[in-house]
Residue frames as a rotation matrix with the C-alpha (Angstrom) as fourth column:
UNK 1
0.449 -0.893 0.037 -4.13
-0.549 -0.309 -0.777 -10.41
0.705 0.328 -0.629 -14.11
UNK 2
0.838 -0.009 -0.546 -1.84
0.351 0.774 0.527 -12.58
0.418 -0.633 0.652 -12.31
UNK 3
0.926 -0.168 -0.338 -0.33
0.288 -0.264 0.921 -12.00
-0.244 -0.950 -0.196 -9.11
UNK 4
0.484 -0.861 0.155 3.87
-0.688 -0.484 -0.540 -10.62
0.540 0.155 -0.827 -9.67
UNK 5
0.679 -0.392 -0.620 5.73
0.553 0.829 0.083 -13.95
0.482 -0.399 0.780 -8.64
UNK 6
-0.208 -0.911 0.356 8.66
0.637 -0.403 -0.657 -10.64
0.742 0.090 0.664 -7.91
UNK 7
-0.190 0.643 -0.742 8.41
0.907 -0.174 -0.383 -8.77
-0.375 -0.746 -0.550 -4.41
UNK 8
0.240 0.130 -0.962 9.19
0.076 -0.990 -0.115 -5.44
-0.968 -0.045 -0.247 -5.94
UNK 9
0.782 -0.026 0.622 9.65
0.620 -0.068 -0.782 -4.84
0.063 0.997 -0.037 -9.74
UNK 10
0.909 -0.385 0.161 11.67
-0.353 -0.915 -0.194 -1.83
0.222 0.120 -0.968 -8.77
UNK 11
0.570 -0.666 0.481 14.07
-0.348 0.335 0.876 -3.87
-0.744 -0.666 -0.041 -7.09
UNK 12
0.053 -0.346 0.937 15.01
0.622 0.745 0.240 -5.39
-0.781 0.570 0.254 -10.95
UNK 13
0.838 0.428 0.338 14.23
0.407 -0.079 -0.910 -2.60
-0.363 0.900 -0.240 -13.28
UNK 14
0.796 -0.545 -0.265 17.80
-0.593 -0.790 -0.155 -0.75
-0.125 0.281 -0.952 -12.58
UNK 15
0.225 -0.887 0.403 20.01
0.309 0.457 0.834 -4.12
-0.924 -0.063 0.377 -12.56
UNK 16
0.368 -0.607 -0.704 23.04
-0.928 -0.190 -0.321 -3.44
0.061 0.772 -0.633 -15.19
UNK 17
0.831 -0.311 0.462 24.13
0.262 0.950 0.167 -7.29
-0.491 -0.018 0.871 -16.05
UNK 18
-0.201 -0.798 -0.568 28.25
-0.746 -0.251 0.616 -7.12
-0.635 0.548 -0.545 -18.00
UNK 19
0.775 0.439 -0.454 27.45
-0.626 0.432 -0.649 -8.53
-0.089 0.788 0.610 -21.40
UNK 20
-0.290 -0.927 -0.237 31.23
-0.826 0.367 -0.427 -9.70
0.483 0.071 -0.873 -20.92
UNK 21
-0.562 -0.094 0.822 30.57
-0.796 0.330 -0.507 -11.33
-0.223 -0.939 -0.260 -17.78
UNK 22
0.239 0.785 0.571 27.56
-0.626 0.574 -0.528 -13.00
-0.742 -0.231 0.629 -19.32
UNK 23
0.766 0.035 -0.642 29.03
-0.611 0.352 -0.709 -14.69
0.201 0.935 0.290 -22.36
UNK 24
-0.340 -0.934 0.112 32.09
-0.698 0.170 -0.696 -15.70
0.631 -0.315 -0.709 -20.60
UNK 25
-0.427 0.386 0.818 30.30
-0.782 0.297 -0.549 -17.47
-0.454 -0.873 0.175 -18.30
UNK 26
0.827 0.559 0.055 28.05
-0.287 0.505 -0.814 -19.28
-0.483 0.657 0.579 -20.95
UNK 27
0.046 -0.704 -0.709 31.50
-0.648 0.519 -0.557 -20.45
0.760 0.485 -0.432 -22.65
UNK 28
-0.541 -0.640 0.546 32.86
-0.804 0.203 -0.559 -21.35
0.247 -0.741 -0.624 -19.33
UNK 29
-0.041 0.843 0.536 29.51
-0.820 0.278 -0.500 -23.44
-0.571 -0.460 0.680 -18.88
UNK 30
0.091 0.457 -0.885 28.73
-0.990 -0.056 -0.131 -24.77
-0.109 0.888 0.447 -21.81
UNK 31
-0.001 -0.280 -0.960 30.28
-0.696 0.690 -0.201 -27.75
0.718 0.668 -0.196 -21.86
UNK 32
-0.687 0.053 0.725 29.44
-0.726 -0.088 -0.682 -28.75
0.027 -0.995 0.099 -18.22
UNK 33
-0.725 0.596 -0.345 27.05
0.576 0.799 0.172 -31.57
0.379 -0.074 -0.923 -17.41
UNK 34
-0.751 0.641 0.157 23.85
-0.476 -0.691 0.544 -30.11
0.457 0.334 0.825 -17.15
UNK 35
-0.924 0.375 0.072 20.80
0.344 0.899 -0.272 -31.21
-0.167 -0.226 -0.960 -15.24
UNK 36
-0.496 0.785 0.371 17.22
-0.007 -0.431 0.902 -30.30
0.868 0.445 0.219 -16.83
UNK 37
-0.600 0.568 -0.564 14.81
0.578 -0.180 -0.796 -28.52
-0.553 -0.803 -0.220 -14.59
UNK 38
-0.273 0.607 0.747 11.84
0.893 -0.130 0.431 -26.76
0.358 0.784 -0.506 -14.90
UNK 39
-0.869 -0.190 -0.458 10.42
0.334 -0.907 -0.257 -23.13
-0.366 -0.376 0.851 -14.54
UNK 40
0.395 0.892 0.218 6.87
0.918 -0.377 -0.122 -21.73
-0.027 0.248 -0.968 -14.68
UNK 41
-0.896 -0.347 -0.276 7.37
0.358 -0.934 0.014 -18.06
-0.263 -0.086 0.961 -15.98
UNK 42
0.605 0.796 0.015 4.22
0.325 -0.230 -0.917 -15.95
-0.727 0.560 -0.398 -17.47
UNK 43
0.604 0.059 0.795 4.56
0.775 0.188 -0.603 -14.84
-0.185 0.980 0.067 -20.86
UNK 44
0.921 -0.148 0.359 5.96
0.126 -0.761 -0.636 -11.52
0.368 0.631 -0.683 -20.71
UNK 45
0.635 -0.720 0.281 8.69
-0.549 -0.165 0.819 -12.28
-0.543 -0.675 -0.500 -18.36
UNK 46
-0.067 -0.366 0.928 9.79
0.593 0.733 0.332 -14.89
-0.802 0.573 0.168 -21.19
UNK 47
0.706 -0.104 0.700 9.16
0.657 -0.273 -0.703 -12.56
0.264 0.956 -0.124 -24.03
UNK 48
0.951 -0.249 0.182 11.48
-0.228 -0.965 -0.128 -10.29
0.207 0.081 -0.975 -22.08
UNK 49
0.334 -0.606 0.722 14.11
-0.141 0.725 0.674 -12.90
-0.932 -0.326 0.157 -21.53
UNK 50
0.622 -0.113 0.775 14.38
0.708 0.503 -0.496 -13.48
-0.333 0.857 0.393 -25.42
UNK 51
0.994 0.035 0.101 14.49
0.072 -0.918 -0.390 -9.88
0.079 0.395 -0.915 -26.06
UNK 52
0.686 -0.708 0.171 17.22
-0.503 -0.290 0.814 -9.58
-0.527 -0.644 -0.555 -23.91
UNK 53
0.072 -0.640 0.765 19.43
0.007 0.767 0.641 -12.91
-0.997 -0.041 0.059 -25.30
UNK 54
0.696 0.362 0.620 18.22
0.717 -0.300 -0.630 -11.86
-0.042 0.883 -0.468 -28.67
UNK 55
0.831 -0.431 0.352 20.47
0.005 -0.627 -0.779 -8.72
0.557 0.649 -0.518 -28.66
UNK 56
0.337 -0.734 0.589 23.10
-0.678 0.246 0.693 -10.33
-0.654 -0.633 -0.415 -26.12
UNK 57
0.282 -0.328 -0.902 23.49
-0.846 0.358 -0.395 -13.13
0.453 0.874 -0.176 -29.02
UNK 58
-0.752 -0.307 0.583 22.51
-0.653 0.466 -0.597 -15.87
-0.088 -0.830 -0.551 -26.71
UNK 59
-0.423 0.816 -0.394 19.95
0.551 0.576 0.603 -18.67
0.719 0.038 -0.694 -26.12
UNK 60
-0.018 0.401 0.916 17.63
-0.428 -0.831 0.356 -17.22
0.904 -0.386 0.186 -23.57
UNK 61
0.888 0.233 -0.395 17.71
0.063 0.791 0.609 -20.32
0.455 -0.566 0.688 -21.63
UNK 62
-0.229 -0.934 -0.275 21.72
0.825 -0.036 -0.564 -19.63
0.517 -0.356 0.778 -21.28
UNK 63
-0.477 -0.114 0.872 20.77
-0.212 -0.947 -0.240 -16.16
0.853 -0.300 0.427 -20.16
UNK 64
0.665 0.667 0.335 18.28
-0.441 -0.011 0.897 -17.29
0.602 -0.745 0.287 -17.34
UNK 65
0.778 -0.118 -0.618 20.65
0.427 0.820 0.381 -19.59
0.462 -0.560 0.688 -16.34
UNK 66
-0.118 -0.981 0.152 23.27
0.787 -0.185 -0.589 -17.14
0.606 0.050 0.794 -16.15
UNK 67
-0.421 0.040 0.906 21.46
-0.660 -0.698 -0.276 -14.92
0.622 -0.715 0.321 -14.01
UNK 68
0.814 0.570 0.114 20.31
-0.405 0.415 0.815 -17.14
0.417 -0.709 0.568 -12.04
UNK 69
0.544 -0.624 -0.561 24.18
0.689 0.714 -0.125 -18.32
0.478 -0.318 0.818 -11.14
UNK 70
-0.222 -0.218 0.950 24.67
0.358 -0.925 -0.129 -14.93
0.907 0.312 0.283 -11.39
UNK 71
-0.169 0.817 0.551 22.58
-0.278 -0.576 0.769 -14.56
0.946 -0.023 0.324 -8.69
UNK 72
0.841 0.175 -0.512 23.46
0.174 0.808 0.563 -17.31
0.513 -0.562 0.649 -6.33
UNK 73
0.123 -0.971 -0.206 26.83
0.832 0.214 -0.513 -16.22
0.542 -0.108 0.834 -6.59
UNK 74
-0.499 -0.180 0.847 25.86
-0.265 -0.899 -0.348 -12.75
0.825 -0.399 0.401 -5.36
UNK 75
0.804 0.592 -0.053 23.49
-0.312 0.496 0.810 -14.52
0.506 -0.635 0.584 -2.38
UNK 76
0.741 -0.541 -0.398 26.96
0.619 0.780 0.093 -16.42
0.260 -0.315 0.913 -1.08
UNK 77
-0.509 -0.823 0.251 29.26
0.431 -0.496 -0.753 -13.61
0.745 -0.275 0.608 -1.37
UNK 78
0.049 0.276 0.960 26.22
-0.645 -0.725 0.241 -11.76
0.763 -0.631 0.143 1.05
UNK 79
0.660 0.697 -0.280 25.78
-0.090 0.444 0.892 -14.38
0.745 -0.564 0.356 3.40
């Protein structure tokens, strides 16, 4: 089994994301220049990424990216 790239699972299992927040965002984006990168995930963290964007009515790729700005943006407001 391979190693949890995450320190704590628990630390992710209660996040509450605004389905608003995320679609808005993905408009707001969309149309942005874009620069391709890559990401090594394992399999179920990606089947659970679909899931997710799958009943958010999203690419999943828009959804990683959106938490991941998501994410930066909460990192900046702590620092």
């Amino acid at each position: 089994m391979a190693k949890s790239q995450v320190k704590s699972d628990k630390e992710y299992k209660n996040n509450k994301y605004d389905e608003k927040k995320i679609i808005a965002a993905y408009n707001k984006k969309k149309h942005e220049v874009k620069f391709p990168t890559s990401i090594a995930l394992d399999k179920a963290t990606v089947a659970i990424l679909k899931k997710i964007a799958q009943k958010k009515g999203i690419p999943y790729q828009a959804l990683m990216r959106m938490l991941i700005l998501e994410g930066l943006e909460r990192l900046q407001e702590a620092a």
